[in-house]
C-alpha positions in Angstrom: -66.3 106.3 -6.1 -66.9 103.8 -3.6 -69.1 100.8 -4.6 -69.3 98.9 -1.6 -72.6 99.4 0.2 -72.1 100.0 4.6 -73.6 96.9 5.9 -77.0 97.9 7.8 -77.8 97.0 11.0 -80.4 94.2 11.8 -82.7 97.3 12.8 -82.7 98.7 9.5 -83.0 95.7 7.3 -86.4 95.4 5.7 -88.0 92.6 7.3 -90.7 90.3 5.5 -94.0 90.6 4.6 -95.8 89.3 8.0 -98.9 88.3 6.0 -96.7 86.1 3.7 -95.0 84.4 6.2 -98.2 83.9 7.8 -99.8 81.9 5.0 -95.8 80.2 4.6 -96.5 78.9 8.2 -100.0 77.9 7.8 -100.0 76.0 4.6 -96.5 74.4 5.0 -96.5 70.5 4.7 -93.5 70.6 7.1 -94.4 71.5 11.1 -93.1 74.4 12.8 -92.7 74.9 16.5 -92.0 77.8 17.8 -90.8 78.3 21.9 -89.7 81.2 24.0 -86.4 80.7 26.6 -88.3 78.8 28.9 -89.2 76.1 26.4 -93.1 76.9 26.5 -94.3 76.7 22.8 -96.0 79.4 21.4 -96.2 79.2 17.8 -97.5 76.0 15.8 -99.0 75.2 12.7 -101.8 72.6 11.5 -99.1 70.8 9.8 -97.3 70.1 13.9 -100.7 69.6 15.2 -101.6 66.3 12.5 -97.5 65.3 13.5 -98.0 64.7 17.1 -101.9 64.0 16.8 -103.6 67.2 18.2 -105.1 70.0 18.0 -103.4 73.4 16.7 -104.8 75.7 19.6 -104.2 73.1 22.2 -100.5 72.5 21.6 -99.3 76.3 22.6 -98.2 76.4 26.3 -96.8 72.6 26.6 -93.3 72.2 27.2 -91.3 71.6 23.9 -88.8 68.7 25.7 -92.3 67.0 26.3 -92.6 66.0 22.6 -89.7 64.6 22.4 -90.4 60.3 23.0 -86.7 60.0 24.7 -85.7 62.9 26.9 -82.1 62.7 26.3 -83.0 63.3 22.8 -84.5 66.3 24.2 -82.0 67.7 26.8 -79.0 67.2 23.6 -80.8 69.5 21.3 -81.9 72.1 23.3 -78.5 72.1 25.6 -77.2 72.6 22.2 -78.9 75.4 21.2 -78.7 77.4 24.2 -74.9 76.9 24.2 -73.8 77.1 20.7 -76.2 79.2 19.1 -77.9 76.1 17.8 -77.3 77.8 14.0 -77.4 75.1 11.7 -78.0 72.2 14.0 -79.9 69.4 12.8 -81.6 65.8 14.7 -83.1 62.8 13.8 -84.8 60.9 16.7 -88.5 60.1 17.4 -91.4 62.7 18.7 -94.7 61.2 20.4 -97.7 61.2 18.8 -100.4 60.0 21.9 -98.9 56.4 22.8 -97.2 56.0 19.2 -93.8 57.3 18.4 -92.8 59.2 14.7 -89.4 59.4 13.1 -88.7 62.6 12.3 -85.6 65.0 11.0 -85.8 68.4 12.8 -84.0 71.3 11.7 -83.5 74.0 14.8 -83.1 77.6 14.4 -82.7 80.5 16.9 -85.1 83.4 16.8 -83.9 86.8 17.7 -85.5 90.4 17.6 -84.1 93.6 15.4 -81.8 94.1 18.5 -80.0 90.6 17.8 -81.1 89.5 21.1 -82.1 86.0 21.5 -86.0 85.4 22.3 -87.1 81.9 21.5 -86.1 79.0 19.3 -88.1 77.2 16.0 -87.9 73.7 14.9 -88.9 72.7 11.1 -90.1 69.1 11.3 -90.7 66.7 8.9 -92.0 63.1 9.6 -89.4 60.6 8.1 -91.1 57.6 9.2 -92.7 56.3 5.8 -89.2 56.9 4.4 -87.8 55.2 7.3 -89.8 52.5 6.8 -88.9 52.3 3.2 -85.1 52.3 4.0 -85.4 49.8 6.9 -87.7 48.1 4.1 -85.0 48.6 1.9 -82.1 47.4 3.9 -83.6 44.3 4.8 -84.4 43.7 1.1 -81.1 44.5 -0.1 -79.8 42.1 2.8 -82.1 39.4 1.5 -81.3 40.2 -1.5 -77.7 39.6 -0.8 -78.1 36.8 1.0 -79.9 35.0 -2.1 -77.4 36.3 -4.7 -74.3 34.4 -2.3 -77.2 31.1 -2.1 -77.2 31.2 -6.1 -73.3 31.6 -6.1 -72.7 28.6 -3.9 -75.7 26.5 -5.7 -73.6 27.2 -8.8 -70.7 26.4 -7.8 -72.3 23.0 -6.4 -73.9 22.6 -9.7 -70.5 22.5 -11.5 -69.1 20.2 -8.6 -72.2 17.8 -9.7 -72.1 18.6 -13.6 -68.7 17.5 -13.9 -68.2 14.7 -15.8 -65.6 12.1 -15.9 -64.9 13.0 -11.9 -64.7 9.9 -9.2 -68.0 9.5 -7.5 -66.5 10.0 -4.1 -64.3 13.6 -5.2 -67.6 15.0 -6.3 -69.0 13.8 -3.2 -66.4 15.7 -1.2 -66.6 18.6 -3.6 -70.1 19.1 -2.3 -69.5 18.4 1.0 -66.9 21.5 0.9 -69.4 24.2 -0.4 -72.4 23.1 1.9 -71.7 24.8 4.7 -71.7 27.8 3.0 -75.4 28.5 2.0 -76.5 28.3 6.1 -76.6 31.7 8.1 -73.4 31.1 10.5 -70.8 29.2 7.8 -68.3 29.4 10.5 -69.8 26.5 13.0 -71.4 24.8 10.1 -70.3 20.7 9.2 -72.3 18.8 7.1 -72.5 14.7 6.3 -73.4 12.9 3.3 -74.6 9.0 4.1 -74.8 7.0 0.4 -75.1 3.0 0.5 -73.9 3.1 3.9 -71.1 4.9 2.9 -70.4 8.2 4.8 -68.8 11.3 4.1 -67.4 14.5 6.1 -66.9 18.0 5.4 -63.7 19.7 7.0 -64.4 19.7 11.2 -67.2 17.4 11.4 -68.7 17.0 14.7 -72.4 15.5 15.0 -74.6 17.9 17.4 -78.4 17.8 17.7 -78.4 21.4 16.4 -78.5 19.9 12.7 -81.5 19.3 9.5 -81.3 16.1 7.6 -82.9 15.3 3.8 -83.2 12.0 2.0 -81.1 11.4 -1.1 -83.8 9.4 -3.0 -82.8 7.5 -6.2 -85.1 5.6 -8.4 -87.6 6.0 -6.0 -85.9 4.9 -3.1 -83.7 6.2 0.0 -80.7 5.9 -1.6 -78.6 7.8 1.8 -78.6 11.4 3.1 -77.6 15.1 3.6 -77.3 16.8 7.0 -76.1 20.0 8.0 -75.0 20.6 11.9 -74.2 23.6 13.9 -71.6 22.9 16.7 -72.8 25.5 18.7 -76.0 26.4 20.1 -78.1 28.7 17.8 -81.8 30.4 18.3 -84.5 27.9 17.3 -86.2 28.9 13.3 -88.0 27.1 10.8 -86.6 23.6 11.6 -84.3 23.5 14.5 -82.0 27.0 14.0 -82.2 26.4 10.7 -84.5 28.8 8.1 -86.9 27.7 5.5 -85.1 28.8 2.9 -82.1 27.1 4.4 -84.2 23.6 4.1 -85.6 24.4 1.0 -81.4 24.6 -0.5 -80.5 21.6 1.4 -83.8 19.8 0.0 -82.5 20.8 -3.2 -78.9 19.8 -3.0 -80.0 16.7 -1.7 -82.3 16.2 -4.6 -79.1 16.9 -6.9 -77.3 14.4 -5.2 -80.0 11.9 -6.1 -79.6 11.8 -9.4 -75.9 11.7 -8.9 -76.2 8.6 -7.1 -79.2 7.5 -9.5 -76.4 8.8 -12.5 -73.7 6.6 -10.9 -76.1 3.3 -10.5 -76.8 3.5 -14.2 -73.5 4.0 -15.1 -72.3 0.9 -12.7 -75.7 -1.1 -14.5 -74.1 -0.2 -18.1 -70.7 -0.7 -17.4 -71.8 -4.0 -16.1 -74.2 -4.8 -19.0 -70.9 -4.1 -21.7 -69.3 -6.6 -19.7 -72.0 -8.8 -20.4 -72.0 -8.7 -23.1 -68.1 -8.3 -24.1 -68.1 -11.7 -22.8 -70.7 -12.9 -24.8 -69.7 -11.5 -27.8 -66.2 -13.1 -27.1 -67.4 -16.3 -25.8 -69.8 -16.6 -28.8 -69.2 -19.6 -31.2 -70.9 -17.9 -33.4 -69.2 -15.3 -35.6 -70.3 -11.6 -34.5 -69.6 -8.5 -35.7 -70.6 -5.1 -36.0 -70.3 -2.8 -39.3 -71.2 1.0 -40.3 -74.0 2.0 -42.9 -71.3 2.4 -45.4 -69.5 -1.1 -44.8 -66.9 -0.7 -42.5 -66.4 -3.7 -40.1 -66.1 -1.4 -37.0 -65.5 -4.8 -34.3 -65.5 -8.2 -34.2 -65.3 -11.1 -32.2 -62.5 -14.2 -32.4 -65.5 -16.9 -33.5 -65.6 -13.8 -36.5 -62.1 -13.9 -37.1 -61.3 -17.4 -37.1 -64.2 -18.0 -39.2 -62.9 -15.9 -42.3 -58.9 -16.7 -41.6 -58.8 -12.5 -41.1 -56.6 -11.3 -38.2 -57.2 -8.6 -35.4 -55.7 -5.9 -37.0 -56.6 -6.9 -40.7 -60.7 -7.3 -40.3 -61.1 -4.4 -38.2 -61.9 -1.6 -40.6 -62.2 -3.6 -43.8 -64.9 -3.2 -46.2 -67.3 -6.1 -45.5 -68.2 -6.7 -49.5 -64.8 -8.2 -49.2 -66.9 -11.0 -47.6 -69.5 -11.7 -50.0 -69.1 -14.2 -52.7 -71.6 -12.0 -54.5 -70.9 -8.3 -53.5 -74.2 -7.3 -55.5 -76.4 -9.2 -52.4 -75.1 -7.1 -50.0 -77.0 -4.1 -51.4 -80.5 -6.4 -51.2 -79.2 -7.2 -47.8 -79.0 -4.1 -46.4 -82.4 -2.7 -48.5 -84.0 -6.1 -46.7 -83.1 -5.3 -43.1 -83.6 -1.4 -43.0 -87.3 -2.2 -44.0 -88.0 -4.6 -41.5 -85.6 -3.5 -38.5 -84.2 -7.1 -38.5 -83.7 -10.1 -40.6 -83.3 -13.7 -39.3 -81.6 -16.8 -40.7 -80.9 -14.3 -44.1 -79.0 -17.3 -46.7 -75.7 -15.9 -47.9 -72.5 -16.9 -49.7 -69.6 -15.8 -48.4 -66.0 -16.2 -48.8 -62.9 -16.6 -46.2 -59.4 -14.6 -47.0 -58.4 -17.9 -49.0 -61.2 -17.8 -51.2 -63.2 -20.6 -49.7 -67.1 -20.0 -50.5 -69.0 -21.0 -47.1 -72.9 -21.0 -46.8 -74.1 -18.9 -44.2 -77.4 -17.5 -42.5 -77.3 -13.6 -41.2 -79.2 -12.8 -38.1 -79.1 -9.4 -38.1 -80.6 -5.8 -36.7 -79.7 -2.3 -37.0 -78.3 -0.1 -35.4 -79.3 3.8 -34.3 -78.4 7.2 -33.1 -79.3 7.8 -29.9 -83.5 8.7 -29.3 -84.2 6.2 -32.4 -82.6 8.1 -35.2 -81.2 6.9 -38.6 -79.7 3.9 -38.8 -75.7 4.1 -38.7 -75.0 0.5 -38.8 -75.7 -3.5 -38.2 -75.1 -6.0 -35.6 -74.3 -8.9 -37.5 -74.4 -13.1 -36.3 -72.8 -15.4 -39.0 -73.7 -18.9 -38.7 -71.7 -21.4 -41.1 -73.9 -24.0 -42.6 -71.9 -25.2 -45.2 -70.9 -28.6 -43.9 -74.5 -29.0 -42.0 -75.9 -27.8 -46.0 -73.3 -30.2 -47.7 -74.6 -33.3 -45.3 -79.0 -32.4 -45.9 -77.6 -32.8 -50.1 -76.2 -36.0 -48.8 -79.1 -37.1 -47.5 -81.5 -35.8 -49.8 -79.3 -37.6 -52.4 -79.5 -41.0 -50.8 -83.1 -40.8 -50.0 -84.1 -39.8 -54.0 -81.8 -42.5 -55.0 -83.9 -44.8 -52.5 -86.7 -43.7 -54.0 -85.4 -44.7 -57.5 -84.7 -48.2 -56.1 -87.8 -48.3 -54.7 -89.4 -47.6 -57.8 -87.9 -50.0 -60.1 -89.0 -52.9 -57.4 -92.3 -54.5 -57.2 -93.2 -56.7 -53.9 -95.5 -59.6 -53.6 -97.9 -58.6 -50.5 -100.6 -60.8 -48.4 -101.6 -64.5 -48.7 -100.4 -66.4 -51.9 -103.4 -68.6 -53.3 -101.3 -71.8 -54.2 -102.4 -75.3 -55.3 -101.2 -78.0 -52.6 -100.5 -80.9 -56.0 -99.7 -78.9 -58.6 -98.4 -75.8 -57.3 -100.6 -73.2 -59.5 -101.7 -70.0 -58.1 -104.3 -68.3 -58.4 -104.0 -64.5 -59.6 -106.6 -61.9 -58.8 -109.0 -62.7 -61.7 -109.4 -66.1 -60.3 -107.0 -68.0 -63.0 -104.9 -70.8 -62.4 -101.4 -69.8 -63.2 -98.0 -71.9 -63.2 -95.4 -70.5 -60.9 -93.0 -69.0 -62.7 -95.7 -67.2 -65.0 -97.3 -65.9 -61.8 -94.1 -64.6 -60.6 -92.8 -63.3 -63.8 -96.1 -61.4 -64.5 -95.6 -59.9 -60.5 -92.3 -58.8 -60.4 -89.5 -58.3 -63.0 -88.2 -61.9 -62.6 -87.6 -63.4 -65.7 -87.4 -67.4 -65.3 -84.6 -69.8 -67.1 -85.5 -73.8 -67.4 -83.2 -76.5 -65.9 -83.1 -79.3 -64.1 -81.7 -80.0 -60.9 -79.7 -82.7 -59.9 -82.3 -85.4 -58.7 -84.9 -84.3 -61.6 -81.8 -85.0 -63.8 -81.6 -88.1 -62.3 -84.8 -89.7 -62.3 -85.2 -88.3 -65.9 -82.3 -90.1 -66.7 -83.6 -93.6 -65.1 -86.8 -93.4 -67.0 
């Protein structure tokens, strides 16, 4: 038996329920136009009449090509589907509503009765223009988008130009230079020129054009130079010149990179200067300097230093400084002394050369600490030798008490001497008459012997 069923024609094929289709047409949220041969609508439903801004009842009768905005729009679909059938075809393009235009997607389908013989033509329509919107909405996003994601690439890329340490201050000038021209909307005409201290530097092609933006490079508060970007052709005028805000804002914020660069560079210059300073201090010094660790360690040292303890270079440098002291047990108070109070000034010490020799010394001394004001991970040291200056104030001290001694065991006759013109007594403070030499014996420590002298011998002799 045969299963295949005979094909009926399009006469004999049930048709749809006409009220169905009816309340399909009128509640659809998509329009429908319906149009003989001539192109005269007859068919539409609410849903057209709210698309092109009407009224249902007033839109039969009009020309369908009128809705279309552009009439070439117009004359390519419906050419179409009188000479292809128009099964299938599909358009987007714009329909009028009053003075305004609506994107739409129309879907355009031939209408033919039982006979198969063609008597008008219906369009679905749906208005796109929201989703339009959103796409044009999100195109441009996604170009923004884009366009910041290639801006963060290239201000990375600057960052670890500027990040890197240990580079020459002019390659990491260059380095920026190179990328600059990248972050502006046409790359390909782009230069750009970075002034510092007078000093100027070029990207690849440079030409100066008055199509360009320019930004200070400020450094501890001051112009230290500047960044500028140039077209070398003409472009249409934006924010500032043809360049964009967001343009300025990256070229505001390179610049400001660059600052601290330069301000990075000046306080390198300032420190590299200061340890030269104070190399050559330390060097010139004729005092003895050095610096040791927490735990002892003499980690440098100058020549006063070295000549002072008979050590060499190579032998002081890393030595345990309790090798110094005389008495390694003052070290400990020492160090217990200067980590309380931060410093210590004219600190008396013994200590003791590579020969043995004891010396007398004062410490001025302060500590040393991490980075930020941490522990303490060390001393600066300055060793003054006092021993000959020490040895010379015992001297002294040791002449002056043995003055003193003198002094003491002498007594002086002071003032006017009461003394008898004939006789030659004097007169003591109680007002008695003594001889001479019991005055003066009784004054001082003189003790008197009795002779005579040659002429008293003499005349003693005659009488």
């Amino acid at each position: 038996m045969d299963r295949t069923k005979e094909k009926k024609p399009r006469s004999e094929r049930p048709g749809p329920d006409t009220g169905i289709c009816r309340l399909f047409f009128e509640a659809s949220r998509d329009a429908f136009f319906c149009w003989d041969v001539t192109g005269r609508i007859t068919h539409a439903n609410p849903a057209a009449a709210d698309l092109i801004g009407t009224k249902a009842r007033d839109i039969p009768g009009k020309d369908i090509a009128d809705l279309f905005a552009n009439p070439q729009d117009a004359e390519q679909a419906l050419s179409a589907l009188q000479q292809d059938g128009g099964e299938g075809l599909r358009k987007t393009c714009p329909l009028r509503r009053g003075k305004d235009r609506v994107d739409c997607e129309i879907s355009f389908h031939v209408l033919r009765n039982n006979s198969g013989r063609i008597t008008g033509y219906g369009a679905v329509v749906r208005d796109i223009s929201a989703q339009r919107l959103g796409d044009e909405e999100l195109a441009k996003k996604t170009a923004e988008l884009s366009k910041r994601v290639r801006e963060l690439g290239i201000m990375y890329e600057i960052s670890a130009v500027i990040d890197r340490r240990g580079r020459p201050f002019p390659e990491i000038v260059q380095g920026v230079l190179d990328l600059v021209p990248r972050i502006v909307a046409y790359p390909e005409i782009a230069c750009a020129r970075i002034t510092i201290d007078d000093e100027e530097y070029h990207s690849a092609g440079f030409h100066p054009t008055p199509w360009h933006i320019k930004s200070d490079i400020m450094a501890r508060c001051g112009v230290a130079g500047s960044l500028e970007v140039f077209y070398r052709e003409e472009r249409p005028a934006a924010f500032e010149g043809p360049f964009t805000r967001e343009e300025k804002g990256l070229i505001d914020n390179i610049a400001s990179r660059l600052g601290r660069v330069v301000a990075r560079k000046r306080s390198e210059e300032m420190l590299v200067e200061s340890e030269e300073r104070y190399r050559s201090l330390f060097e010139d010094s004729r005092d003895a300097i050095y610096t040791v660790s927490r735990d002892g360690v003499i980690l440098d040292a100058n020549g006063a230093a070295m000549e002072l303890f008979g050590y060499g270079d190579a032998e002081m440098i890393g030595m345990n400084v309790q090798q110094l002291y005389a008495d390694p047990g003052v070290r400990a108070y020492f160090q217990s002394e200067i980590e309380e109070k931060g410093a210590v000034r004219n600190f008396e010490v013994r200590l003791k050369k590579k020969d043995g020799t004891v010396m007398d010394c004062l410490y001025t001394s302060s500590v040393r600490r991490t980075p930020g004001g941490g522990g303490v991970i060390g001393y600066h040291c300055i060793i003054r030798d006092i021993t000959e200056s020490k040895r010379a104030e015992n001297e002294k001290q040791r002449l002056i008490d043995e003055l003193k001694d003198a002094l003491d065991k002498i007594k002086t006759l002071k003032g006017l001497i009461p003394i008898c013109a004939s006789c030659k007594k004097i007169r003591d403070d109680k007002g008695y008459w003594n001889r001479l030499e019991e005055y003066l014996e009784a004054q001082t420590e003189a003790v008197f012997s009795h002779g005579l002298c040659p002429e008293c011998q003499k005349r003693f002799e005659e009488e």
